[in-house]
C-alpha positions in Angstrom: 139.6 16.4 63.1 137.5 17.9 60.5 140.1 19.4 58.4 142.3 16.2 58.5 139.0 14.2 57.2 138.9 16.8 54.4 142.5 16.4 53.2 142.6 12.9 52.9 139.4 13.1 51.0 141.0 16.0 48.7 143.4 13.2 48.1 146.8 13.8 50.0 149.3 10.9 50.2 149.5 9.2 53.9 153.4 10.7 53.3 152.4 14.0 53.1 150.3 13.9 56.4 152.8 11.9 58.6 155.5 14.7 58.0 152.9 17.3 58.9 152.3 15.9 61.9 156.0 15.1 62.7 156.3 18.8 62.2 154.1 19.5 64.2 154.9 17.5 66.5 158.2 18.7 66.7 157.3 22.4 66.9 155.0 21.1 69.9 158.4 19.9 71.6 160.3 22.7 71.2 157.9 25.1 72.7 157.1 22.8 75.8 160.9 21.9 76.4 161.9 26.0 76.1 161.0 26.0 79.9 164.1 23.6 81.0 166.4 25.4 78.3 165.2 28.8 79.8 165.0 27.3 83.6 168.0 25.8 83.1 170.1 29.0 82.0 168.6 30.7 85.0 170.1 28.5 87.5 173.0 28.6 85.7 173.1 32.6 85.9 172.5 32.3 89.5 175.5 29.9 90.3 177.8 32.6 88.1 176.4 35.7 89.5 178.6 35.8 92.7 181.7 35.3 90.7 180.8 37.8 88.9 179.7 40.0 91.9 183.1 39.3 93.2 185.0 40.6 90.4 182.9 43.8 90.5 183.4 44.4 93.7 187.4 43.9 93.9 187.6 46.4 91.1 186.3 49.3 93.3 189.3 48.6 95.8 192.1 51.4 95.4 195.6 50.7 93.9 196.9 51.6 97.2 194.9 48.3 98.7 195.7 46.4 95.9 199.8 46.8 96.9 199.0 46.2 99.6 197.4 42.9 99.6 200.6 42.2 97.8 203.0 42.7 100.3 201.6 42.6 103.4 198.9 40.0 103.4 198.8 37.8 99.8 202.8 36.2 100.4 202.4 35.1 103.6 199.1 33.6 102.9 199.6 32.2 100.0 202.8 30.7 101.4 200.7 29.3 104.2 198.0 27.7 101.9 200.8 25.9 99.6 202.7 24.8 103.0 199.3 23.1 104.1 197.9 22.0 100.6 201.2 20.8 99.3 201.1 18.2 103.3 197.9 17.6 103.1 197.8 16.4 99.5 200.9 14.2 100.5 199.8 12.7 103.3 196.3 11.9 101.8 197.9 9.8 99.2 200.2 8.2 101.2 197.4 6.8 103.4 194.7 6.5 100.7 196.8 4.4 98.3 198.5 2.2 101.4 195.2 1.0 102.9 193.7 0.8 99.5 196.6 -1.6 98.7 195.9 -3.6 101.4 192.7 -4.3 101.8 192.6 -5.0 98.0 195.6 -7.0 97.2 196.2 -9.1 100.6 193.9 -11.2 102.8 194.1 -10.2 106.8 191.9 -10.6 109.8 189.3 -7.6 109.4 189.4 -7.3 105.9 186.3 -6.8 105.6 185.4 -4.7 108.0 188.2 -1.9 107.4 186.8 -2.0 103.9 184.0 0.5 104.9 185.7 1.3 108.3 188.4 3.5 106.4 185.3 5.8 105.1 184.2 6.5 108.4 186.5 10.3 108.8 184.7 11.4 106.7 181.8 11.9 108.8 183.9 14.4 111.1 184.3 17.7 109.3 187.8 19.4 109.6 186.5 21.8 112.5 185.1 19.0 114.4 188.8 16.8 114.0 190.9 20.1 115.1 188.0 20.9 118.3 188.8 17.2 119.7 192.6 16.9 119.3 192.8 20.4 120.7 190.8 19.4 123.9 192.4 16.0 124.0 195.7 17.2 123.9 196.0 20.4 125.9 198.3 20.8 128.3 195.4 20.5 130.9 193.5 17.8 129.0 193.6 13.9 129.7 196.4 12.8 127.5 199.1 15.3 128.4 197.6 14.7 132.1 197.6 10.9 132.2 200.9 11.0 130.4 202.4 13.2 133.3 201.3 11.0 135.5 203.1 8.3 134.4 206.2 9.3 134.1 205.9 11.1 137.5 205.4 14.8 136.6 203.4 16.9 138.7 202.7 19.9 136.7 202.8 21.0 132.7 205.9 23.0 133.6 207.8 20.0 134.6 206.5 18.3 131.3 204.1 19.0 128.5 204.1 17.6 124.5 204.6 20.3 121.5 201.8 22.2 120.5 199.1 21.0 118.3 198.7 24.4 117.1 200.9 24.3 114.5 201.8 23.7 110.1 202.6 20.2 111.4 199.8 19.9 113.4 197.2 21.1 111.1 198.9 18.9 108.3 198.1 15.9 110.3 194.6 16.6 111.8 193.5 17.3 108.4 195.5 14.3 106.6 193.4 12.0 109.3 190.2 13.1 107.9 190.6 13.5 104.4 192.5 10.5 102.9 189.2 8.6 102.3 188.8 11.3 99.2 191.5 9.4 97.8 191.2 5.9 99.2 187.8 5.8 97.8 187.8 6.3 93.9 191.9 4.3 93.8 190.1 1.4 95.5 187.8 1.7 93.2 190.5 1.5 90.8 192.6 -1.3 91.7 189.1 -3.2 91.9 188.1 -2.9 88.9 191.7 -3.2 87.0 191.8 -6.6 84.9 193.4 -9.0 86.8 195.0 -10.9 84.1 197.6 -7.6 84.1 198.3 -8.4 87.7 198.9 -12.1 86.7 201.0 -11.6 84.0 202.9 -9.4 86.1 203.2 -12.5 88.5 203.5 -14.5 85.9 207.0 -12.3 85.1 208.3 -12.8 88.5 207.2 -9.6 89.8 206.2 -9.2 93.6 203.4 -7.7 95.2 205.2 -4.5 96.0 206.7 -4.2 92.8 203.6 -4.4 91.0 201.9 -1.7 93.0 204.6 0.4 91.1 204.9 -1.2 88.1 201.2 -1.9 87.2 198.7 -0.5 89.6 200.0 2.8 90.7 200.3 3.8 86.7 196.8 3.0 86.1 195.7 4.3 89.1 197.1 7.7 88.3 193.5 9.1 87.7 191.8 8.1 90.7 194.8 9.7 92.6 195.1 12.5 90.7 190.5 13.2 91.2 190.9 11.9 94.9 193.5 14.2 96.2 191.9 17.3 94.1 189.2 16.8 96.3 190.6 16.9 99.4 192.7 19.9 98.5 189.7 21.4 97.4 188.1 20.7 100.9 191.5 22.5 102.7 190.8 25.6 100.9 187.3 25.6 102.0 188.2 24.7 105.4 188.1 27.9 107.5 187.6 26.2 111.3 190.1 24.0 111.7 192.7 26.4 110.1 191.9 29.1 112.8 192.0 26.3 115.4 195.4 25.3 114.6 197.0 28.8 113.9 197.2 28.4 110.4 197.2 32.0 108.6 195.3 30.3 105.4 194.0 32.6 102.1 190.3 31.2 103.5 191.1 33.0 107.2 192.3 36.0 105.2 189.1 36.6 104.0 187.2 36.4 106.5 189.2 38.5 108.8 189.7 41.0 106.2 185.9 41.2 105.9 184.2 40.9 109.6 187.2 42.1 111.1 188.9 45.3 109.1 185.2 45.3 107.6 187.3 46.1 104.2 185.0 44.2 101.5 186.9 45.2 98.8 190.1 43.9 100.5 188.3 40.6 100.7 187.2 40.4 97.4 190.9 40.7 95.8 192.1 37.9 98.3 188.9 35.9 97.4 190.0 36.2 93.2 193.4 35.4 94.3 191.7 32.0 96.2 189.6 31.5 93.0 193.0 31.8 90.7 194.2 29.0 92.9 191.8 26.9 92.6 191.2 27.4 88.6 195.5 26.7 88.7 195.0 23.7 90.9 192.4 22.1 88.3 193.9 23.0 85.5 197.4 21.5 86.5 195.7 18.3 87.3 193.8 18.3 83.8 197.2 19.3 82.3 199.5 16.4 83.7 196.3 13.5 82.6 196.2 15.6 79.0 197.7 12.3 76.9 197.0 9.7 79.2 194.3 6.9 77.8 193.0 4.2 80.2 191.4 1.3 78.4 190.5 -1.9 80.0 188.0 -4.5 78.8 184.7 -4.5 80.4 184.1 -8.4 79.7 187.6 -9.0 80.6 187.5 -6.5 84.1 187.9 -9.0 87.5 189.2 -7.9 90.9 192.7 -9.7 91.8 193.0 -12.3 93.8 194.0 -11.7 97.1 197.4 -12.6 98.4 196.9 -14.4 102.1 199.5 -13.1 104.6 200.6 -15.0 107.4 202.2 -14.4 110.6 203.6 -10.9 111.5 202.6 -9.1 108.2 198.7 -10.1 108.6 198.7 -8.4 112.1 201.2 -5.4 110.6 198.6 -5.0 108.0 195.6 -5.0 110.4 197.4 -2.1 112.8 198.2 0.4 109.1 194.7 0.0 107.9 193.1 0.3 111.7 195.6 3.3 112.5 194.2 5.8 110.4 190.4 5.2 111.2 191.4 4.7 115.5 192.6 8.5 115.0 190.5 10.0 112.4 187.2 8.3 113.8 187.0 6.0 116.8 189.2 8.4 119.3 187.0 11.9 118.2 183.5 9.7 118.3 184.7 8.3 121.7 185.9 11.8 123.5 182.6 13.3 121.6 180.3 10.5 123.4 182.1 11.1 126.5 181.8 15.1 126.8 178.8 15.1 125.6 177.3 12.4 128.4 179.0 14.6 131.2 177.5 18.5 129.5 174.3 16.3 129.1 174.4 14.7 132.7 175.2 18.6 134.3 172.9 20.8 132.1 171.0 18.6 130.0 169.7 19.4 126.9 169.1 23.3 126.9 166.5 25.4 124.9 169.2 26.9 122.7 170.5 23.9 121.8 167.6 22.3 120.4 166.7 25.9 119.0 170.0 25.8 116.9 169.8 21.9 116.3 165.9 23.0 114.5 167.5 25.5 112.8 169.7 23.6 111.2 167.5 20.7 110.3 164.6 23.5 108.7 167.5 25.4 106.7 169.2 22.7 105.7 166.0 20.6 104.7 165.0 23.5 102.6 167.9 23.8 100.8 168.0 20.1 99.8 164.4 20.7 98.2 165.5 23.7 96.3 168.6 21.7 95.5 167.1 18.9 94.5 164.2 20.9 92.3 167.2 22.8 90.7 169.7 19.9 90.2 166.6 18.1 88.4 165.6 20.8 86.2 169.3 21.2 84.9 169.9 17.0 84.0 166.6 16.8 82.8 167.3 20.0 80.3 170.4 18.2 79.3 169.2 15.1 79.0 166.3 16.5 76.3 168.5 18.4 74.4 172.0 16.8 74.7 173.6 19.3 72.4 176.8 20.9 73.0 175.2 24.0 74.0 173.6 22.3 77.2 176.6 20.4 78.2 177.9 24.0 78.8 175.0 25.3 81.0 175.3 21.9 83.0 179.0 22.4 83.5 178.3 26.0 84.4 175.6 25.3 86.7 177.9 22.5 88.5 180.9 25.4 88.8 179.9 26.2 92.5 180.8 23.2 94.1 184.8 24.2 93.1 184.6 27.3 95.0 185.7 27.1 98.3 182.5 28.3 100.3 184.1 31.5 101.8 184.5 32.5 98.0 181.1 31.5 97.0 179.4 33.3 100.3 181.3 36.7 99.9 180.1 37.1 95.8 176.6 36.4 97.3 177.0 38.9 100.2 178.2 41.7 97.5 175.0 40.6 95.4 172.7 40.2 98.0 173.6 43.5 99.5 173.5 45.3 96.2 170.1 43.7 96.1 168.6 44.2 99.2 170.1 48.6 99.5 167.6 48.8 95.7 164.6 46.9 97.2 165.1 49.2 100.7 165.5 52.5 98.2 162.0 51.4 95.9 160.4 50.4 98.8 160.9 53.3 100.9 160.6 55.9 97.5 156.8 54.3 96.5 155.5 53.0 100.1 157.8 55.0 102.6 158.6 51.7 104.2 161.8 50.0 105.3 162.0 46.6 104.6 165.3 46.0 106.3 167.9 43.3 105.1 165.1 41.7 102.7 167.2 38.7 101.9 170.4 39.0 103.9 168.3 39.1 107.2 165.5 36.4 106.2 168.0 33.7 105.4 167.2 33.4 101.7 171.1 34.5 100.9 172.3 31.5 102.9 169.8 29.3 101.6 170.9 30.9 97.8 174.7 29.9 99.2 174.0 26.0 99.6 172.3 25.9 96.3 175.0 27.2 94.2 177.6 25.5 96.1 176.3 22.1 96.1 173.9 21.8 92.9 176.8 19.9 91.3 176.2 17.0 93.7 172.3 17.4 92.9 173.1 17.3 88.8 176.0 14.7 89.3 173.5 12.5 90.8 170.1 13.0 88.9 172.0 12.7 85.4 173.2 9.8 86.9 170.0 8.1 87.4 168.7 9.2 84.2 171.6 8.2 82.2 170.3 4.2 83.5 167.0 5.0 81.9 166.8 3.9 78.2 165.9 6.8 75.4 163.2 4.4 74.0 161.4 4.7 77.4 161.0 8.2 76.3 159.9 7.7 72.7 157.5 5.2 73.9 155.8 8.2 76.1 155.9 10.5 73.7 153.9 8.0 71.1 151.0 7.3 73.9 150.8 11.1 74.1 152.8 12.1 77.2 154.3 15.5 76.9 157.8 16.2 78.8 156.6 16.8 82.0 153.9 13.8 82.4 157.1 11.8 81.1 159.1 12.7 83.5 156.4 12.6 86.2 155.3 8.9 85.4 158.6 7.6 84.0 162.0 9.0 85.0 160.9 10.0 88.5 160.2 6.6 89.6 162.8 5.0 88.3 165.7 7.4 89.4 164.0 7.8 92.9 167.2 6.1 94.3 169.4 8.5 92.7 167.2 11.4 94.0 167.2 10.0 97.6 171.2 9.2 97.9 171.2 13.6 96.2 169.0 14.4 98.8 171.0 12.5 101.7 174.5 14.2 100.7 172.9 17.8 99.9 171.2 17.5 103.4 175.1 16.8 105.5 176.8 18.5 103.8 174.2 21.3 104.5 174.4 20.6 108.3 178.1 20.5 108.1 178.6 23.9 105.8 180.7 26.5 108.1 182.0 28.9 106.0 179.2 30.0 104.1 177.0 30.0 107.3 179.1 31.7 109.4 179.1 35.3 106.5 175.4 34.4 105.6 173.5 33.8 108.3 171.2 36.4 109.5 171.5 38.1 113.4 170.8 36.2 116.4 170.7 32.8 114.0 173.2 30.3 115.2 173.4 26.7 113.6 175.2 23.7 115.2 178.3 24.5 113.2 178.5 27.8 114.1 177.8 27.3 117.4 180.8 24.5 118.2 182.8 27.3 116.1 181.6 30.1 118.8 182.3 27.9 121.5 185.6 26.8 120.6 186.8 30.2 119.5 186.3 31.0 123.0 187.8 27.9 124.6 184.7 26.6 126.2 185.3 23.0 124.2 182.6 21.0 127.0 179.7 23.4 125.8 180.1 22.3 122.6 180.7 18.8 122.8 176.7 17.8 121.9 176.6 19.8 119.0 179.5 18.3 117.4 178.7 14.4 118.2 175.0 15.6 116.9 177.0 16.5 113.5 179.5 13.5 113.5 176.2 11.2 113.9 174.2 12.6 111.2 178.0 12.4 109.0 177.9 8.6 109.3 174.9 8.5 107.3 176.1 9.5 103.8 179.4 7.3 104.8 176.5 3.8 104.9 175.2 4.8 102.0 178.7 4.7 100.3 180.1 2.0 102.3 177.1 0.2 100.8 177.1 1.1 97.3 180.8 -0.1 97.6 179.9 -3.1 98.6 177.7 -4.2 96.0 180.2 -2.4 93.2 182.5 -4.8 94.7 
């Protein structure tokens, strides 16, 4: 204060003094924001380290293996992932655009309802779907049995249905759970198209169905192209229903090649062969939307008006929109309900169950707080220094949630490992202690798997809610003397607490639901409610499982509220 009061008496210009303190200011800034840039880079590091760790660890593999691989185990994977990606993808787009279609263009009884209806498969994961339909329709289950009985067979000799085990099979299980990926964002879409191209369409004398083709398909193109990339990207992660089904996938690969021939190396080339795919698969989808531009008026933006159908067509409308969500949702939920009332009603709720049902809630709340913490740090950093720079450590730190999670969890086994063998060596060379499996066998490596693989919902999310909050809000902080951290504290925390909340609610499900990861990661004797209906079922005992899996398909639905709402006041 002093030395200010002197300079303006030694007669420095107001000018002179306001830059100083900008400078100062400015310097001030810099320093306190280095701990997001820094922060920020770290958690960046962390999401790239098991790629990296991967890559290390496929290069110690022989030649010899790597020939191997080639012609023993890669074509007939590969050719089994492209057979069941390339039915999938089809069959998601087929039923995502139709009942997308539907409910926007026409007017039906239960329009309304089906609109958040269709969402609900996605609160049964891919294992759950297969676990159900296998139980269902065994030879010895109640379908086969009461459909015996009606046509007057006696035993599955006399008569039984084809197998569900099978390309077709899993094509179809998986197709039933995963079309809302799509039916989502191109409903979304059609919504939000401007009407007035639908009416000059009309106008023109073109139908309905020809202007689904014409108009709304070719400006849909995005939405399809983001939706089914998603739900492809969920059949390379899936690793349970695959194995149900009898579907040799690149995912099952991998983990039989690693828990099975306990050949790391093996499963680290067949993992970067997985990770090629999935770097192809985005890159072709970038690559057919390169000169494509999408530009419709905001002020000019109005849904369509919906087309009344009468007679027949409302009620053939009604049975194609209900179809998909009767076998995707209300069959599973109801067999689910049933098997587990009868386990519950002969055993009742045993220790182990509500052991694993604990451990899942504790792991998976954990991980949504470190998830959260992380995802925060990262769109705050970007959103303080929104250079170019920053954009690339946000994408980078988002990266994990492309890799399927059998990928992401072996790089972190191989890093985790590596980690764990140099604390045991220090610890046992300076205190002549064994630690054990420091990270490997306390959990922290799983917990280190669901950050990297879904911090990109966490940043997605946060930058989101911040992106809503005006800049001025900031400068208006910064002039009453609030640093970055009180700013964020007392201004963008409250006001994106909604965005943090609907973060928290997908992290958390998607925790609980996570197989693939848990099932390299967890530690011994540590069983989750996934891997525990994946125990049970690769053993054929369906009934034990039959709580854990409604418990899971309960705690699905409530993401699918969140969005059926969120849709509802978009719309």
């Amino acid at each position: 204060m002093s030395a200010s009061t002197t300079e303006t008496a030694g007669g420095a210009s107001p000018r002179r003094l306001l830059s100083a303190a900008v400078l100062s200011a400015a310097s001030v800034l810099r320093l306190r924001g280095g701990f997001w840039v820094w922060a920020s880079l770290l958690i960046a590091a962390l999401v790239l380290v098991p790629v990296l760790a991967l890559g290390w660890q496929a290069a110690q593999g022989s030649e010899g293996l790597w020939s191997h691989l080639a012609r023993h185990v890669l074509p007939h994977a590969l050719g089994q992932t492209a057979m069941l990606m390339a039915g999938v993808g089809c069959l998601t787009a087929v039923i995502g655009i139709t009942v997308a279609w539907l409910v926007t263009a026409y007017d039906f009884p239960g329009r309304r309802m089906l609109e958040w209806a269709l969402l609900l498969p996605l609160a049964v994961p891919t294992y759950i779907i297969a676990y159900v339909y296998l139980d269902m329709l065994h030879p010895l289950g109640p379908f086969q049995s009461l459909v015996r009985a009606v046509l007057g067979f006696d035993s599955p000799r006399d008569f039984r249905l084809p197998d569900i085990r099978s390309m077709t099979g899993a094509i179809l299980l998986l197709g039933l759970v995963l079309y809302p990926y799509v039916y989502l964002p191109v409903r979304a879409m059609f919504m939000t198209q401007a009407a007035n191209l639908v009416e000059v369409a009309h106008t023109l004398g073109t139908s309905r169905r020809r202007m689904l083709w014409r108009v709304a398909l070719p400006l849909a193109r995005p939405a399809i192209a983001i939706g089914t990339s998603l739900a492809l990207m969920e059949v390379l992660n899936d690793i349970g229903a695959s194995e149900f089904l009898g579907v040799r996938s690149l995912t099952i690969s991998v983990y039989t090649t690693w828990v099975t021939r306990s050949d790391l190396a093996g499963a680290s080339q067949i993992a970067l062969a997985m990770l090629l795919l999935v770097v192809a698969l985005i890159s072709l989808e970038r690559w057919a939307r390169r000169k494509q531009r999408y530009s419709v008026s905001a002020q000019r933006a109005r849904s369509m008006a919906r087309h009344p159908l009468k007679g027949a067509a409302r009620w053939a409308a009604l049975s194609v929109c209900l179809l998909p969500v009767v076998l995707g949702f209300v069959l599973p939920a109801l067999y689910l309900t049933t098997e587990a009332w009868k386990r519950f009603q002969f055993a009742g709720l045993s220790a182990r169950l509500l052991t694993e049902a604990w451990n899942t809630f504790a792991l998976s709340a954990l991980a949504t707080a470190a998830v959260l913490a992380c995802g925060l740090i990262v769109a705050y950093a970007a959103r303080l220094f929104p250079q170019r720079g920053m954009q690339a450590v946000q994408r980078a730190a988002s990266l994990g949630y492309a890799m399927p999670g059998t990928i992401l969890a072996l790089g972190i086994l191989i890093a985790a490992g590596g980690l764990d063998r140099w604390i045991g060596r220090t610890a046992r060379d300076l205190l002549g202690i064994d630690p054990g499996l420091v990270l490997i066998g306390s959990g922290l490596a799983l917990g280190y798997a669901y950050l990297a693989r879904f911090l990109a919902i966490s940043v997605g999310s946060v930058e989101a809610g911040l992106t809503r909050i005006p800049r001025s809000y900031d400068q208006s902080a910064r002039t009453l003397g609030h640093g970055i951290g009180s700013t964020l504290r007392r201004v963008h925390l409250p006001l994106s607490r909604a965005a943090l909340a609907a973060a928290g609610l997908l992290v958390f499900v998607d925790c609980m639901k996570e197989l693939s990861a848990t099932l390299l990661l967890r530690p011994l004797n540590f069983e989750t409610l996934a891997t525990h209906l994946y125990g049970e079922a690769a053993r054929g005992t369906y009934e034990e499982a039959a709580i854990a899996a409604l418990a899971i398909v309960l705690v699905g639905i409530l993401p699918v509220i969140l969005l059926a709402r969120v849709g509802q006041r978009n719309g």
